[in-house]
Every structure is written in C-alpha cells, then in structure tokens.
TILUMGU-36190 format. One line per field, with one value per residue (C-alpha): residue in three letters; x, y, z. Coordinates in Angstrom, 3 decimals. Each point is the difference from the previous one (the first is absolute). Layout:
BEGIN
aa ALA ...;
east X ...;
north Y ...;
up Z ...;
END
This chain:
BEGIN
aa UNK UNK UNK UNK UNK UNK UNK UNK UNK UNK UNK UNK UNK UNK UNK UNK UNK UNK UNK UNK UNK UNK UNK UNK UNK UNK UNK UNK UNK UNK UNK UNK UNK UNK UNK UNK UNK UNK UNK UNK UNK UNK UNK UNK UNK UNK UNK UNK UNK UNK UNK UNK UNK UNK UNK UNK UNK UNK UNK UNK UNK UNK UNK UNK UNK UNK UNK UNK UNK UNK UNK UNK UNK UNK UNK UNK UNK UNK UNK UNK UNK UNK UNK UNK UNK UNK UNK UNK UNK UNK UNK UNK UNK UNK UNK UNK UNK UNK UNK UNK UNK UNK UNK UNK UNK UNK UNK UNK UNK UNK UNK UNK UNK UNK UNK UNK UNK UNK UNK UNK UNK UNK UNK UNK UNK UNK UNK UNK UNK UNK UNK UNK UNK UNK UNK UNK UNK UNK UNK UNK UNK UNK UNK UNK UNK UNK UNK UNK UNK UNK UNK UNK UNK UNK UNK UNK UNK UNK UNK UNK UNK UNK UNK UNK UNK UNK UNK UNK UNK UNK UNK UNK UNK UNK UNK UNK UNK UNK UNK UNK UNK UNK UNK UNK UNK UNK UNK UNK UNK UNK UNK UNK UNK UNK UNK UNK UNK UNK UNK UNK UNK UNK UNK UNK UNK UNK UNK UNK UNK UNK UNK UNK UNK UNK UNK UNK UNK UNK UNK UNK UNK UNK UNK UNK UNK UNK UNK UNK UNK UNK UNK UNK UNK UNK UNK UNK UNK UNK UNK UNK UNK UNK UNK UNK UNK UNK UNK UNK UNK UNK UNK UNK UNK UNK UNK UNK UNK UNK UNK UNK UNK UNK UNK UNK UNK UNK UNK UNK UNK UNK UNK UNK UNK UNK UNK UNK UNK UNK UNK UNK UNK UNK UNK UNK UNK UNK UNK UNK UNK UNK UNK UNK UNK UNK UNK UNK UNK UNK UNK UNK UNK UNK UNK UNK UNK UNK UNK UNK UNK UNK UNK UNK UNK UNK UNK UNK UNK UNK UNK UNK UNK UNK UNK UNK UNK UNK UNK UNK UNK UNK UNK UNK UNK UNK UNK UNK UNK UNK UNK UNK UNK UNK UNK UNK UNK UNK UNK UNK UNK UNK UNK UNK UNK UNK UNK UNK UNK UNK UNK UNK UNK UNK UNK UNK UNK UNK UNK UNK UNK UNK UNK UNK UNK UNK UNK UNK UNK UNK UNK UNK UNK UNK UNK UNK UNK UNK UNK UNK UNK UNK UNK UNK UNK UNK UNK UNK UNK UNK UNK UNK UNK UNK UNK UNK UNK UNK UNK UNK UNK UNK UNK UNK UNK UNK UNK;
east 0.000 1.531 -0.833 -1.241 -2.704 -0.858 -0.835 -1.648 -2.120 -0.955 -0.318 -2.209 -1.813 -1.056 -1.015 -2.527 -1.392 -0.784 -1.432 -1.382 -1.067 -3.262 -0.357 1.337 -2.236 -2.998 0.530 0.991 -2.788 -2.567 0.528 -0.316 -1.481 2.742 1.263 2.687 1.073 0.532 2.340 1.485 1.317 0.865 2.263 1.355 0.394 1.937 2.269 0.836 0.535 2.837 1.898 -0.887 0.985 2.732 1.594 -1.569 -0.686 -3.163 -2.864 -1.685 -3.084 0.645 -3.964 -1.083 2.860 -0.855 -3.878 1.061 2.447 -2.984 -2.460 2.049 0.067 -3.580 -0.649 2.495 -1.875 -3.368 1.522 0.771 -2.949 -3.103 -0.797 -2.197 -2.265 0.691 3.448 -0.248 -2.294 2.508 2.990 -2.451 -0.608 4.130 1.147 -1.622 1.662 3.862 1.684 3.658 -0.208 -2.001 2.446 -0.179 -3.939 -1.547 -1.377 -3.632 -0.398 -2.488 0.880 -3.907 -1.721 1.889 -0.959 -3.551 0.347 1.268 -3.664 -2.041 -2.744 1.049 3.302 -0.715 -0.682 2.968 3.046 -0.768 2.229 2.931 -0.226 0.888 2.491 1.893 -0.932 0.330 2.490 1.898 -0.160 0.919 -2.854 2.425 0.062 -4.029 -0.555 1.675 -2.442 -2.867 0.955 -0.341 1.726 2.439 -0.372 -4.151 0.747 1.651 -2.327 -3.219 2.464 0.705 -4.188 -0.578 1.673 -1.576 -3.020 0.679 1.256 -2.623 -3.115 1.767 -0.549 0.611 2.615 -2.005 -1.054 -3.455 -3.076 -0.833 -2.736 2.007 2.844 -1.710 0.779 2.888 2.567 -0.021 2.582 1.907 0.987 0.566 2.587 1.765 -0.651 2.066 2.677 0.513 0.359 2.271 2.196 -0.215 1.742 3.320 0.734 3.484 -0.701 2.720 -3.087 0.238 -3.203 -1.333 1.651 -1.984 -2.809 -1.765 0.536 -1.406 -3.264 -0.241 -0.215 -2.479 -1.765 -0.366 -0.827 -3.039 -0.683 -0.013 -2.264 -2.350 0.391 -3.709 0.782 1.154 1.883 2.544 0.814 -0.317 2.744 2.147 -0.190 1.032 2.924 1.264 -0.100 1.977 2.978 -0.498 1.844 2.828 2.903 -0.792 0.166 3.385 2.735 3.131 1.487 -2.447 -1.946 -3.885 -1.857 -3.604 -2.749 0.023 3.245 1.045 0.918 -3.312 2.625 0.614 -3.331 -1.232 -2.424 -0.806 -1.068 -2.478 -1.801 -0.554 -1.447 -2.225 -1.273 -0.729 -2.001 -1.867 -1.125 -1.049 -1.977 -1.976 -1.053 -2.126 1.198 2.301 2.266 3.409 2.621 -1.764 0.129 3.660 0.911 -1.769 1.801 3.372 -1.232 -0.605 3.364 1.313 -1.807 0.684 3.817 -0.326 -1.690 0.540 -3.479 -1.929 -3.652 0.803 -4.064 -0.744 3.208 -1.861 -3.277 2.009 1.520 -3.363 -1.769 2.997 -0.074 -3.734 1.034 2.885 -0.301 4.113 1.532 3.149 -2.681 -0.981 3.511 0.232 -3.360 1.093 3.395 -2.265 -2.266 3.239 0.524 -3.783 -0.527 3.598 2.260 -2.161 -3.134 2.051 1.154 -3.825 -0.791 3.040 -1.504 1.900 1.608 -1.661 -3.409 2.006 2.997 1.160 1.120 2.635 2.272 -1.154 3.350 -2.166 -2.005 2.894 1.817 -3.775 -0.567 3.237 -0.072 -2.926 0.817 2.811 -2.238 -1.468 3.000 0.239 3.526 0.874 -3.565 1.385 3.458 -1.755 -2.425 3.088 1.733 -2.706 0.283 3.966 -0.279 -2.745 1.448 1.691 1.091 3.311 -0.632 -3.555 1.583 3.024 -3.127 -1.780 3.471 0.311 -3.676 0.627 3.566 -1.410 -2.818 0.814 1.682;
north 0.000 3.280 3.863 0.470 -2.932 0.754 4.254 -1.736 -1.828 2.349 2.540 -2.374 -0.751 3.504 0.749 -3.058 0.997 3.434 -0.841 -3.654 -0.545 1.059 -1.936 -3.194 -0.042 0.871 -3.266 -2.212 1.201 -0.003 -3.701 -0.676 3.071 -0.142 3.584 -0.465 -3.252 1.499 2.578 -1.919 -3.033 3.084 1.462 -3.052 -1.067 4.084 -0.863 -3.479 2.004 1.718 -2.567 -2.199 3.405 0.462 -3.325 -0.772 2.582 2.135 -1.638 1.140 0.360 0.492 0.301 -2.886 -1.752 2.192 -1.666 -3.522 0.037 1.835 -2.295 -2.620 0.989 0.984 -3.870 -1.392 2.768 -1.391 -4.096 0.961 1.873 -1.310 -4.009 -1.904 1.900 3.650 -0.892 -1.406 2.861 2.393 -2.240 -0.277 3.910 0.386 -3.178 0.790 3.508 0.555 -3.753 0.370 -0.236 2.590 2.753 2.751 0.225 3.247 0.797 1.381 3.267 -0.583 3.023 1.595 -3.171 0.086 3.897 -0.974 -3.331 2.985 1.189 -2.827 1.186 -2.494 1.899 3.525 3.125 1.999 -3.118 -0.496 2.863 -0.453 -3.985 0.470 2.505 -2.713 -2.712 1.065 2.693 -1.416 2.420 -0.348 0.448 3.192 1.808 -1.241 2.010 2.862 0.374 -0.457 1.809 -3.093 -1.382 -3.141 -2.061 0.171 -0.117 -3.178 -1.708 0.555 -0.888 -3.149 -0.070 0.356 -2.652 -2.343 0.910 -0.242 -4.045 -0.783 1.798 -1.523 3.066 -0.587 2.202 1.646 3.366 0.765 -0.029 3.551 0.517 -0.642 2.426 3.053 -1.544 -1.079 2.142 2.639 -2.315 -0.822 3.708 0.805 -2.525 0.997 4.006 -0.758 -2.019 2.427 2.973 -1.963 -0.326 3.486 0.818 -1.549 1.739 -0.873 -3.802 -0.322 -1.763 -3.148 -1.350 3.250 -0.399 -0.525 0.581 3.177 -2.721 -2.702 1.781 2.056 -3.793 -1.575 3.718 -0.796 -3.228 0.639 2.760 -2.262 -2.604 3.124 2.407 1.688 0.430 3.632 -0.765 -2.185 2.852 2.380 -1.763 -0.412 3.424 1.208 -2.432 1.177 3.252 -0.848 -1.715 2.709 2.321 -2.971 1.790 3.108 -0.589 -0.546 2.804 -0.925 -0.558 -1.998 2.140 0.092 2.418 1.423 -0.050 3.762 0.170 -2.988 0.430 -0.770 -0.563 -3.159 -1.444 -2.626 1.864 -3.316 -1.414 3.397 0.026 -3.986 0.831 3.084 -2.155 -2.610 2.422 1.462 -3.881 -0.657 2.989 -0.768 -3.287 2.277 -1.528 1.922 -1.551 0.123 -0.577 1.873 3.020 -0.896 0.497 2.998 1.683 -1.281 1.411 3.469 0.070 -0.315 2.420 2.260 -0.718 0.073 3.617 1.980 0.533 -2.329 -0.422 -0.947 0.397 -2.852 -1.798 0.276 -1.152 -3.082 -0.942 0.313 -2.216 -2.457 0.481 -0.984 -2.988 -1.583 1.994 -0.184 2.459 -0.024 1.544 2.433 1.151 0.554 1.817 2.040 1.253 1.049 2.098 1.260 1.480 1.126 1.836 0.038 -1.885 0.637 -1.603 -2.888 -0.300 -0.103 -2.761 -2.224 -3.037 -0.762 -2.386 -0.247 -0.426 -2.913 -1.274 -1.468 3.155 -0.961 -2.191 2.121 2.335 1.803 1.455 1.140 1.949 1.413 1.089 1.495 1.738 1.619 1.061 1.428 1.838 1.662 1.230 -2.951 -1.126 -1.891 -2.043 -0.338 -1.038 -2.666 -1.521 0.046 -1.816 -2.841 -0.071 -0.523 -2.696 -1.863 0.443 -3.508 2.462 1.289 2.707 1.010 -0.114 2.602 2.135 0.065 0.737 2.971 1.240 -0.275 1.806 2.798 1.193 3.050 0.173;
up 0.000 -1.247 1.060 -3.379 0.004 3.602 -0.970 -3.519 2.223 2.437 -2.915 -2.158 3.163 1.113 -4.178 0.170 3.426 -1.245 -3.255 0.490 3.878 -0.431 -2.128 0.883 3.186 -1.827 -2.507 3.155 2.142 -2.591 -0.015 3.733 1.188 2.824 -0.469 3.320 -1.607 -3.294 1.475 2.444 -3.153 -1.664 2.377 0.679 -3.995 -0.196 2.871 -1.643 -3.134 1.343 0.815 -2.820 -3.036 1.715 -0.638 -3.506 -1.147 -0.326 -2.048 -3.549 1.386 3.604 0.816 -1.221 1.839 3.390 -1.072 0.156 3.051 2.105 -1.843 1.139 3.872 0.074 -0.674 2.429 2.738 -1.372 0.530 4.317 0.437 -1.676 -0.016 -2.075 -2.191 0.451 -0.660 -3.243 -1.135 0.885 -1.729 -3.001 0.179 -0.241 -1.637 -3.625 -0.603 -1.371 0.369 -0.205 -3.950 -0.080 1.192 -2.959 0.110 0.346 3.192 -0.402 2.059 2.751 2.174 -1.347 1.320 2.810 0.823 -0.632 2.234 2.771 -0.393 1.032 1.807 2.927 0.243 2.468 -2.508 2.197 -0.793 -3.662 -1.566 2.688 -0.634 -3.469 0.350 2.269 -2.409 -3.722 1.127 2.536 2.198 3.947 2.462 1.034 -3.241 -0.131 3.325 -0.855 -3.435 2.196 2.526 2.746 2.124 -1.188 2.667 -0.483 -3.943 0.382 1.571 -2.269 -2.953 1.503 1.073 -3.683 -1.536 2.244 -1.052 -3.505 0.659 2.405 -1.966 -3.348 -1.640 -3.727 -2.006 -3.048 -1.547 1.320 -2.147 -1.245 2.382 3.025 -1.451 1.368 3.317 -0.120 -2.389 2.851 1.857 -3.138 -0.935 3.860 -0.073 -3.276 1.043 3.650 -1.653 -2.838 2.669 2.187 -3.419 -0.552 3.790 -1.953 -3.087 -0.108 0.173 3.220 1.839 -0.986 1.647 -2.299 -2.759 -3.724 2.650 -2.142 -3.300 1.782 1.100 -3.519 -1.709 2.356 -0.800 -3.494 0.189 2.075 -2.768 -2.764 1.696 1.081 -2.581 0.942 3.474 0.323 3.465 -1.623 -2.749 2.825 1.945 -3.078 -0.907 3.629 -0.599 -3.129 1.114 3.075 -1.947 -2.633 2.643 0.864 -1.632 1.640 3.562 0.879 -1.542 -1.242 3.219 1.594 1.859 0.152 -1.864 1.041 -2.886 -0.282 -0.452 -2.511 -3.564 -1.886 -3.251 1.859 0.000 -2.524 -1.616 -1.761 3.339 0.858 -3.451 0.325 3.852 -1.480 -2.341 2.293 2.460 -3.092 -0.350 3.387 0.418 -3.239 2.054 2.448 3.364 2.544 2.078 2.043 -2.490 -2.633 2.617 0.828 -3.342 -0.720 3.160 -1.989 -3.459 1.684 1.972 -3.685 -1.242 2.640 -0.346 -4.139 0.014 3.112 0.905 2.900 0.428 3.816 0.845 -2.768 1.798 3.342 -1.376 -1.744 3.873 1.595 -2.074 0.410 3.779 -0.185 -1.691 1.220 3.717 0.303 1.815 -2.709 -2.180 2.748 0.387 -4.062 0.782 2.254 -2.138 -2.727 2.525 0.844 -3.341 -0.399 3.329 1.556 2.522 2.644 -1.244 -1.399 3.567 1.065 -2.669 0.931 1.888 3.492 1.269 3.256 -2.023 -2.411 1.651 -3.492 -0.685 2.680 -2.072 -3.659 -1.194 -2.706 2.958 1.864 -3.132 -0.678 3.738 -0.084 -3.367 1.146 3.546 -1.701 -2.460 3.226 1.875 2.390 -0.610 3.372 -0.754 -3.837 1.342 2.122 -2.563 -2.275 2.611 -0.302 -3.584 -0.196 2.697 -1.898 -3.310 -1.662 -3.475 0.353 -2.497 1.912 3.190 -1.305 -1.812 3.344 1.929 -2.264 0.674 3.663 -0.540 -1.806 3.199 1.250 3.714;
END
C-alpha cells in the first residue's frame, strides 16, 4: 500500500460520497425499506473501500462496487437477525439486485422515491424534510439542527424515530399519485430549499460536509420540476435558486473576503442564470397559485432588480416578507422583514419589527439575527449595544471571511 493509492482512495471515496450516497441508500433501502440498515452496510462497504482502493487499486465503477459490498453486508446483517421467513424475504429483497457480474450496471436514481417515501403520512409532518436531508443528503443530525433551528440532541432522536417507522409501518418507496401530491410536495421542496441554503453558507467549497451541496439541491430541484412541471412551487423554488448561484462569483473579492449584496459586482453574475429564473417566475404565476418559494424568489428577483437599476420598491419588498411571514411563520423571515422596514421607515422602526429573542429563543443560536440587530442598533447611535450584538455574531460565525466582515463592522463603531 503506497501514499498515492491510500490519498486515491480516500480522494475517490469522498467524490462518490458527495455525488452518489444519496443515492446508494435510496436503491438499498427501497429494497428493504430499512433506511438505518442501508446506511449503516454503506458506511461499512465506504470504510472497506478504503482499504480495499488502496491496495488494488480504485474500481471503474466504484458505485456499483460500493452497491455490492453494502449489498453484500446488508444480507449477512439480515442472516443474524431475522430467522425463518422474514429472513429469506429480506435475502430475496437483496439477493436479486447487482451479483458480482453485474458490476458496471447503471444504478437507477431512487433518491425522488426515497424523498416521497420521507412523506408517508405515518412519518410526523415536522421530521419529514430533516429525515431526508440526513438521508438523501447525508447530512449529520448537527448540521440538520442548525437548519432547523433545533436542538441536535432532540434532532437525533426523531431521525432515528423516523426510520423506524418507515421499517415497521413498511412504508413503500414510490412517487405519490397526483392527488396526494398536493400533500405531500410541501416536504419535498422544504428539504431541497434547507439543503440548498446550507450549501450556500460555503461558497468556497472548504466545507467538505457542504461541498457540491448548492449542485446537489439545484438537481434534485429540477428533477422535481420536470416530474411537476404545473406546480408553480417547484419553478418558484428553482427560480429562487438560480438566482442565488447567479450571484456565486460575486460574493467573495479577489482576496477572499465576503462581499454584501449591495455591494458586489453585478458584472459577475450569470445573467444566464437570472433570465432562466425570470422566466421561470413568469411561468408559475401564470398557474394562479401563490406559494413560499414562488414568494422567495420574487424577493430574489427584486433584490436584482434593485442592485441592476439603483432604484428599490422597499414597500412592495415589505409586502413580499409579510405574506411570506404569514406563510412559513419563521422568524429568519421576520428578521429579513424587519431589515426592509428598516429601509422603508428607518433603523428605528426596523428595530421595532425585529422579533426577540426572549419571545423565540431560536434566535439564540441564529448569526444572521445578531449582524441584523447590530447593524441596526448601530443605525441608531447605540454603538456599545451594536458592539455587543456584533460580538454574538463573530462568536457564532463558522465563515472565516463573514467573521473578518463582521470584525470590521464592529471595528469601525465609534468610541
């Protein structure tokens, strides 16, 4: 075993677990509906990977080999602990998929089913989006938490409730029928909406449980889009995307540092991406039903426009957060709310709009609502206030580039 194989390994490894975990578990659990097995064989079939690359060699198809070794521990798991019948349903479940000679086959893409498995009525409404996050995604109950503002310890153990249920209740892995869609897609785009903005926290990629993140969610974005094409909240939510990575280039200078919107080089943007999203919102509308994502990406289309010309409508902005507030009833919505009342009425009424954290004590752990608080106690003259809030922010702050911005805010008070 040389250096070289054991970094090609490890390399090779970490590519197929960002672009292929999802799914991998989806095709395993779809199967068996075990959705802890699946990971568990597959965690174990990644760790035998390393050893095995290292020595031989990485494979041509290294999913399909990752398949079969995980295949192949899910069965000897099944063999100690199910007898008699249930075991040989589960063996027959794993035993007539991807035999060794069968290595170079394509693996179908279940990760859809598997979201839509996630929203089995027998699974609780308030796990379904987290669930899939840590199963198509591969996300840790930690990172989960943080998206949902919870709590990771509490996180972790509905995620682990959850995929009980979906063994136990045998919940089958399939896209809905259309007329339990309406029901169900909510879930679905929550999921891809919370990874995609988790993505977005790591624009320079150095995360590497972030990494391809944004790409990841923009896929499973379109996918949904082309199996709905009338339902305006999937083009909503992939408009609000595109015109999120649109701005990608633009929010870290030359050097590294982060950039604010208002201040970002608009040259930068792909104006490919913003024409695709305007034409995307122009379709949803046309479909007559408003929802969350479609606002979303309205708010984005009018930050661009305000950036593009100059000129801000921020009473039509305000409008646009209220009815999203209404909806959705998150208070990272009432802190955008209350920056834009900021800019309509002044500092002080943003200050009076700004939800508190002794009223919503997720706020607590939320930097965004630190840097706001302090931006606009600044705004008002109360610097040691600003310099405190500020304080919060730095400390909560994982980006090294937002934490030097928010250093230099806090520098720059007066006194």
């Amino acid at each position: 075993m040389s250096l070289s194989g054991d970094k090609d390994a490890r390399d090779t490894a970490d590519a197929v677990a960002r672009r292929s975990r999802g799914k991998l578990v989806a095709f395993l659990a779809a199967r068996t509906r075990d959705v802890a097995a699946a990971e568990d064989a597959l965690s174990e079939a990644f760790a035998s990977a390393l050893v095995n690359w290292a020595h031989d060699g990485c494979p041509s198809n290294p999913e399909a080999w990752l398949l079969t070794v995980a295949r192949r521990k899910m069965i000897d798991a099944a063999r100690r602990r199910l007898s008699g019948e249930a075991a040989a349903v589960q063996l027959l479940l794993l035993g007539d998929e991807f035999d060794d000679g069968n290595a170079d086959a394509d693996i179908p893409d279940d990760r859809l089913a598997l979201m839509f498995a996630c929203t089995h009525p027998a699974i609780e409404a308030g796990i379904r989006a987290p669930l899939m996050l840590q199963v198509v995604l591969g996300l840790d109950a930690k990172m989960i938490a943080s998206a949902f503002l919870m709590s990771p310890a509490a996180m972790g153990k509905r995620l682990v409730r959850a995929k009980s249920k979906i063994r136990e209740a045998g919940i089958p892995f399939s896209i809905p029928e259309r007329e339990e869609l309406a029901g169900r897609l909510d879930a679905v785009l929550d999921a891809i909406y919370a990874a995609f903005t988790e993505g977005w926290t790591d624009p320079g990629g150095t995360d590497v449980a972030r990494r391809d993140l944004t790409d990841e969610a923009m896929f499973l974005a379109r996918l949904a889009a082309g199996l709905l094409p009338q339902e305006p909240e999937t083009l909503g939510l992939v408009a609000f995307m595109l015109h999120a990575q649109a701005r990608r280039r633009a929010r870290r200078s030359d050097e590294g540092e982060y950039v604010p919107l208002a201040e970002q080089d608009s040259a930068l943007w792909d104006w490919q991406m913003i024409d695709e999203a305007e034409a995307l919102l122009r379709r949803a509308s046309a479909l007559g039903s408003i929802g969350r994502y479609q606002l979303e990406g309205a708010l984005q289309s009018a930050h661009v426009h305000r950036c593009r010309t100059g000129h801000a409508d921020w009473a039509a902005m305000v409008q646009l957060y209220e009815a999203l507030a209404v909806l959705t009833g998150s208070p990272v919505v009432a802190v955008n709310r209350a920056l834009a009342v900021a800019e309509l009425h002044g500092a002080n009424a943003g200050l009076d709009a700004m939800p508190q954290v002794a009223a919503d004590a997720r706020l607590a752990e939320y930097q965004p609502y630190w840097a706001a608080l302090a931006e606009l106690l600044a705004r008002t003259g109360a610097h040691r206030d600003a310099r405190n809030a500020y304080e919060m922010a730095i400390g909560l702050e994982r980006d090294p580039a937002v934490r030097r911005f928010l250093q230099r805010r806090q520098a720059g008070l007066p006194g």
